[in-house]
Steps between C-alpha positions, in 0.01 A plus 500: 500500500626810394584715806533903385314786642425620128371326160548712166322464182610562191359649179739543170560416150763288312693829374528614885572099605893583587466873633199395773755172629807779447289714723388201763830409547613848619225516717419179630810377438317190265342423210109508493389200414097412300482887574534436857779582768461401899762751730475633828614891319243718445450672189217736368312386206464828351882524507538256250354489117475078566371460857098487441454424876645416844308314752642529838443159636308426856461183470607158305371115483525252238136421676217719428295418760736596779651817306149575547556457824796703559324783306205484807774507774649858403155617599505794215273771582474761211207678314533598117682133415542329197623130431612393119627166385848562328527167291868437409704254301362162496191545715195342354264595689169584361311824479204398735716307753702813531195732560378244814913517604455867507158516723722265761771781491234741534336356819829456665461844487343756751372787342289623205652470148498703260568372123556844306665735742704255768738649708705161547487181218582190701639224194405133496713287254673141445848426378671140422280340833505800715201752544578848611311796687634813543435908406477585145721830377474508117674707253316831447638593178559845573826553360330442184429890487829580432433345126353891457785679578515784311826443359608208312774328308489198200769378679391545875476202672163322618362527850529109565863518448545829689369371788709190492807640477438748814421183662779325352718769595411526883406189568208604669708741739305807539770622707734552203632793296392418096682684197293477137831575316364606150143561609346607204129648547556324873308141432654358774498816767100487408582132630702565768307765665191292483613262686669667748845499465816747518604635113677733309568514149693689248518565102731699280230604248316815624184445344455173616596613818219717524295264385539303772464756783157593339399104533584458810358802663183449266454174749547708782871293574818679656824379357811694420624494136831629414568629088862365517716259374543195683833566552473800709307360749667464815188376773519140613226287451437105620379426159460596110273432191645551198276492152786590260412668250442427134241537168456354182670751326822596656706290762701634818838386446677249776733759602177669609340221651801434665503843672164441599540221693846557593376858674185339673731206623688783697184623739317170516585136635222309290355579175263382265566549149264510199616457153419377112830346492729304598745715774646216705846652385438802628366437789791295563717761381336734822592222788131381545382170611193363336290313709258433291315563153173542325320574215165700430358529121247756431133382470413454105864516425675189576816612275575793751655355819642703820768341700544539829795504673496506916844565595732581834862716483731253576675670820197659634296242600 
């Protein structure tokens, strides 16, 4: 029986397959597995593009009957409840069966319910012999307002893979300092600043620049954003996200690139680098470790890849 304060849920599609297990295992420090991950860290939903839900579990049995039991012992009293039957991988059972399940959950239950407004969603669901009770907190998919930003880029990268790399960057460690190294019209600060965490970023274009500063203060964010070169930034920070830059028409050369990563390697310990190619030379070439590696192609265009680079300055860590 699986013994873990939390049980995650996944939701994602074969083109995000490798970033959401990239992103798991910076976390959670594992793999999900049939869109499912046990761990005793806690993790918001809405933090992540691929988490659909997390129900904090109360109880466990790989006996209904006495889970059913247990439920009844923790003598919950609340008004304005609602229980929902969260089937996962491999469970069979049918819709009616899981209604009658649900009116058992409900009368272990002290207090009126209420089915459109709740102020707490209690979860019932099974899993490889084990059924499961706990509090519901979905995903509420309210990062998805930063897809009207009012400025955008061709080339900007999409909110699912923002968010994972601020994730894959802290490792869940709110406490840190973030850098978004090229940030572009600020993707990733939008990101960032959603969930909560510590960022700065910086860009060497003036108009994008700007651009960014009027996103982020259009969402009502704070974040400092520097119009510099990477390489005259002196501040420390625990970690960096890199998105190096390219289009389809012109190319930065690798002496660029190089500076790039070489400068942010300077202020940070651990970075996370983004690019079309492959820069495993010069990432060597700048004394980082990589510790591990994904991939992320863009939805409708399976030709167009991102790697992904999570790296540590050798010395500094």
């Amino acid at each position: 029986m699986q013994d873990h304060k939390y049980l995650y849920s996944y939701n994602y599609d074969r083109s995000e397959s490798d970033l959401c297990k990239l992103e798991s295992r910076h976390l959670f420090n594992e793999d999900e597995k049939n869109k499912l991950l046990f761990s005793d860290i806690k993790i918001e939903p809405s933090n992540s593009a691929f988490i659909k839900r997390r129900i904090d579990i109360i109880s466990s049995s790989d006996d209904y009957d006495t889970l059913i039991l247990k439920a009844k012992k923790e003598k919950i009293r609340i008004d304005s409840f609602k229980a929902e039957y969260v089937v996962l991988h491999g469970d069979k059972t049918e819709y009616p069966e899981r209604l009658s399940k649900l009116k058992d959950i409900g009368f272990c239950i002290d207090g009126a319910p209420d089915y459109y407004n709740p102020y707490i969603t209690y979860a019932l669901a099974y899993y490889e012999g084990i059924w499961y009770f706990g509090v519901l907190i979905k995903n509420n998919f309210k990062w998805h307002q930063h897809n009207d930003k009012p400025y955008s880029y061709s080339n900007s990268l999409g909110l699912h893979t923002a968010k994972s790399l601020v994730n894959i960057a802290s490792k869940g460690n709110k406490e840190i300092t973030l850098l978004d190294a090229c940030c572009g019209a600020g993707t990733i600060i939008l990101e960032a600043c959603f969930a909560g965490y510590h960022i700065e970023g910086c860009d060497i274009n003036p108009k994008i620049f700007h651009h960014a500063g009027k996103n982020i203060s259009h969402f009502n964010y704070t974040a400092n954003i520097y119009c510099s070169d990477i390489k005259d930034i002196s501040k420390k920070y625990d970690a960096a996200i890199i998105d190096l830059p390219y289009n389809m028409y012109s190319r930065a050369t690798d002496d660029e690139l190089f500076n790039i990563i070489d400068s942010t390697a300077k202020i940070t310990n651990r970075m996370v680098i983004l690019s079309t190619e492959d820069i495993t030379n010069l990432i060597s070439k700048a004394r980082l470790k990589i510790v591990d590696h994904g991939s992320v192609s863009k939805i409708g265009k399976a030709h167009f890849v991102r790697n992904i680079w999570v790296c540590e300055v050798l010395g500094k860590v």
